[in-house]
N, C-alpha and C positions, 0 to 999 in steps of 0.2 A: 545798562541795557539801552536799545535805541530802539524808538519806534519810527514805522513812515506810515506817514495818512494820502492816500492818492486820491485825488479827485479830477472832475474833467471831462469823466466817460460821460456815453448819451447816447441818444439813436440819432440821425444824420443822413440827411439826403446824397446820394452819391455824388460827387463834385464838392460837396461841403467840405467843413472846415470845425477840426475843435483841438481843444488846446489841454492834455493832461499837465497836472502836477501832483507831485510826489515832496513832500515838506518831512523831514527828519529831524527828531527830538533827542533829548535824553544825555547820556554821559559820553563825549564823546572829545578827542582830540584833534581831527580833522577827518574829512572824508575825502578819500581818493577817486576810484573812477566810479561813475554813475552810469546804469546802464537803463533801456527798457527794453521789454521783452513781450512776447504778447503768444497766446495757445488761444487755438480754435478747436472749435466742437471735435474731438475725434483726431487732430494732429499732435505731435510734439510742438514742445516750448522753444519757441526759436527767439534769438533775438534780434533786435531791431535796431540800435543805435547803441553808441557809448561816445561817453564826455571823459575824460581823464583829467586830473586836477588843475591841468595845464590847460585846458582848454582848445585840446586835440579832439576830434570826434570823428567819425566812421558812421558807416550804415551800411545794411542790408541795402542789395541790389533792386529789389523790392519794392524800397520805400526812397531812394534815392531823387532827389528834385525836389521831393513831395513832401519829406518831415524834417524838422529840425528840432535837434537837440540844442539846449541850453540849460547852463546853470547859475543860481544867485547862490554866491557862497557865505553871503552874509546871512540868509537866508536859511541856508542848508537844503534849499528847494533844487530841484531837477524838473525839466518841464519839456515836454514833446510837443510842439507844433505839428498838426496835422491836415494838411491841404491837400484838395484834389482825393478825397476816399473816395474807395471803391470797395466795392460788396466784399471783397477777396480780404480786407482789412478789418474785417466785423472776427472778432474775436477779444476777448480777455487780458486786460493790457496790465504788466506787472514793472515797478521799478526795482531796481536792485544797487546794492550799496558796500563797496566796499569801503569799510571805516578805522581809522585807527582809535583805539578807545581810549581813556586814560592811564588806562593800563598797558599801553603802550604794546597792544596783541590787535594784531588785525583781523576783524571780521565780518562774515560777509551778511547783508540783512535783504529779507526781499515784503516789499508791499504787498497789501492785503489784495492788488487786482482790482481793477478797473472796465467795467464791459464796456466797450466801444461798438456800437452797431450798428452798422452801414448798409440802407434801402436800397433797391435798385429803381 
């Protein structure tokens, strides 16, 4: 079993700056792509970024300029840089984990959520 602990979230002046991480325990043989994803009051869960093992990453158009993906694989941490928010950004921020286990089955784990919430 693997658990993720996310930490990071907070309230934040619009223009500010904060920095999620998402840390992964437990039995596990490697982790493959790392993703965050983030649902506001009343929308669907969309996602925001992904890291692949390789250290390929993508984003939503969105958040493009403004967030960076990274990950410590010594660590097993995934971490979202968040500069330049804006109101439109104030939503529930989740990481998600595809892992190969020891058992050699891959499966996919998602964070407990993170509220991020952006003043105007």
């Amino acid at each position: 079993q693997v658990q993720l602990v996310e930490s990071g979230g907070g309230l934040v002046q619009a223009g500010g700056s904060l920095r999620l991480s998402c840390a992964a325990s437990g039995s596990m043989f490697s982790i493959n792509v790392m993703r965050w994803h983030r649902q506001a009051p009343g929308k669907q869960r969309e996602l925001v970024a992904t890291i692949t093992s390789g250290g390929s990453t993508n984003y939503s158009d969105f958040v493009k300029g403004r967030f960076t993906i990274s990950r410590d694989n010594a660590k097993n941490t995934v971490y979202l840089r968040m500069n330049s928010l804006k109101p439109e950004d104030t939503a529930v921020y989740y990481c998600n984990l595809g892992v190969w286990t020891t058992m050699r089955l891959y499966e996919d784990y998602w964070g407990q959520g993170t509220q991020v919430t952006v003043s105007s």
